[in-house]
N, C-alpha and C positions, 0 to 999 in steps of 0.2 A: 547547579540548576538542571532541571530535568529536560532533555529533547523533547520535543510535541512531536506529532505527526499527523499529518494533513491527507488524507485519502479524498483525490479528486476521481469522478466517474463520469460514465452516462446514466441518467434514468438512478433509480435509487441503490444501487450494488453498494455504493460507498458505504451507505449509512446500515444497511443489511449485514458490507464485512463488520464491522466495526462491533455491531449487536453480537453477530456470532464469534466472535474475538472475544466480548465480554462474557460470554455464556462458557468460554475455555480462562480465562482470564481474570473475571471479574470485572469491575466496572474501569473505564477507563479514561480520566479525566483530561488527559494529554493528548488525543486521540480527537480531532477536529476532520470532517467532512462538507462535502463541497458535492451535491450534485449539477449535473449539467441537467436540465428537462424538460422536455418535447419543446416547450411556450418558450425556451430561452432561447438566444442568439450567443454568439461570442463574446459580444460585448458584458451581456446580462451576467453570463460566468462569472468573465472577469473580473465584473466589480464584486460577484458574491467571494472570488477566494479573494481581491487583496483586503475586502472587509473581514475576511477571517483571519488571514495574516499578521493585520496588523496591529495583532495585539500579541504578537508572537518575536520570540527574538532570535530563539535557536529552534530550528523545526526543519524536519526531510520532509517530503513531498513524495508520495505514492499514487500515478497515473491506473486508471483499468489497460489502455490499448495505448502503443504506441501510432502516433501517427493521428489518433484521435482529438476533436477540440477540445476536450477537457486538457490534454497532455499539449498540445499546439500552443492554448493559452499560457499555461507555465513556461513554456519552451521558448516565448516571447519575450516572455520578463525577461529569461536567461540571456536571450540576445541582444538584449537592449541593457545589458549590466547585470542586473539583480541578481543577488549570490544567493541565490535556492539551487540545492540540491534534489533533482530529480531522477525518479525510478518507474517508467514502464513496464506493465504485467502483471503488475501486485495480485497477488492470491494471500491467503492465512496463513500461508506460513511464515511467509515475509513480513505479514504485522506481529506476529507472535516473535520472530526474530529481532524485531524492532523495539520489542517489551521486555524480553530477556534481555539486550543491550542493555538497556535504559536501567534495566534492574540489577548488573552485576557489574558494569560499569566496563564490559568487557565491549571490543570493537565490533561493529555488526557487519553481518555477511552474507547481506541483503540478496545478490544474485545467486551465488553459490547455494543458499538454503531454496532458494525458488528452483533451481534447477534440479537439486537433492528432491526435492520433493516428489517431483514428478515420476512414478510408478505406476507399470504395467503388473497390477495386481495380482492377473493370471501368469505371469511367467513368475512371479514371484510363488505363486503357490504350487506352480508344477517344479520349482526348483524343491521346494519340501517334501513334494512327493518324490521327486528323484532322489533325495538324500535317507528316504527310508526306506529305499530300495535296496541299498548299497549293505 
């Protein structure tokens, strides 16, 4: 059986990663969103993700911010028992690392790709330049 994953936010980002995920990907049927927005409370969340949930049996959970009520709300469940797995900071590369998991059956490596990711573009091109220097 195939893992879901559940991208919670603020405001529409969720639903935005997930389109441009699809747009490098394809469409993504496993791939379930949860916004938080302006009119909601905690409460209001809450009931939108464990209504997404609980149609769900095996599924990681993808926070925008840590520290944030979207990510707080899951962090609740955590403490009160509920075995979700959760990950703060999600960017595309960690849903895309989350879809080659899913696809190769190989272990994901969820923080370590989020961290890989992150490049300072100009020192990477002034390194190109210094190497046709040489």
């Amino acid at each position: 059986m195939v893992k879901s994953l559940v991208l919670v936010s603020h405001g529409h980002f969720c639903e935005e990663l997930k389109g441009s995920t699809e747009m490098i990907m394809g469409p993504q049927d496993n791939i379930y969103t949860v916004a938080l927005l302006p009119e909601d409370g905690p409460e209001d969340f809450a009931s939108k993700f464990e209504a997404t949930i609980e149609k769900l049996s095996d599924f990681v959970v993808f926070a925008d911010l840590l520290g944030g009520t979207p990510c707080n709300v899951v962090s609740r469940l955590i403490m009160e028992g509920r075995d979700i797995e959760l990950y703060a900071g999600m960017n595309l590369p960690m849903v895309i690392e989350f879809i080659n998991a899913n696809l190769t059956g190989a272990e994901a490596h969820y923080q370590s790709r989020a961290a890989e990711s992150i490049v300072k573009v100009n020192d990477l091109l002034a390194s190109f330049d210094d190497d046709e220097d040489e």
